[in-house]
C-alpha angles and dihedrals in degrees: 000000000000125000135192124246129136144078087271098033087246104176103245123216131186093257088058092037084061090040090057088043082052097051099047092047092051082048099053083042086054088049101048093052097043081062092041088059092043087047087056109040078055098055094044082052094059096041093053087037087048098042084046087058094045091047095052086052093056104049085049076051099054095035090051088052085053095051091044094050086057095053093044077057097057094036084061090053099055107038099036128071113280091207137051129034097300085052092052103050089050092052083053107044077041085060092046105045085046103052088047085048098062091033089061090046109048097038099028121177106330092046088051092049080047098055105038085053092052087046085053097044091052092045115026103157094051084055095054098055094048078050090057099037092051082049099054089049107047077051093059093051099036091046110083103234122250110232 
């Protein structure tokens, strides 16, 4: 038993009436992937855009510790004894404080990340034991005692 619908009164069987089931359901599915993709280009944009922000933070956080690191160096010049041994140590810790302090500013935290891998490629084992020291340590804090 045929019947007419259609824009051109094409008879419609039940075979063309599942194919057109077919076709409008691999079209929804179409649909739906093409927003799930959209969905998700826009949420890697706003991963990359928000761990861009946060990475630019932290290096103004790390350039502004190394500022202020210079000026805690000239504050203990100026404010603490120049001679003596307690003179002597000031001028030291002041040199100290002033030279990180640069450092900090002028490499931040990639130059840092740089630095530290190349001091790990050029001495592994020692590396590895500092690994394994810092290992053994954060165990003994983070393990309750048994007393």
């Amino acid at each position: 038993m045929a019947t007419t619908t259609g824009a051109f009164n094409k008879p419609q069987t039940e075979s063309n009436k599942g194919s057109d089931f077919m076709d409008k359901a691999r079209d929804t599915a179409s649909t739906a992937v093409d927003k799930a993709r959209d969905v998700a280009g826009t949420a890697a944009e706003r991963a990359k855009d928000t761990a861009a922000t946060v990475g630019k933070k932290a290096e103004d956080a790390t350039h502004a510790v190394g500022q202020g690191m210079q000026n805690l160096a000239s504050t203990v010049r100026e404010n603490l004894p120049r001679e003596g041994v307690v003179g002597a140590a000031a001028t030291s810790v002041a040199g100290c404080l002033e030279t990180s302090g640069r450092y900090l500013e002028r490499e931040g935290i990639q130059g840092m990340a740089e630095d530290v891998t190349n001091l790990i490629r050029r001495n592994p084992l020692p590396a590895i034991f500092v690994g394994i020291g810092l290992g053994f340590l954060l165990a003994r804090i983070t393990m309750p005692s048994r007393s």
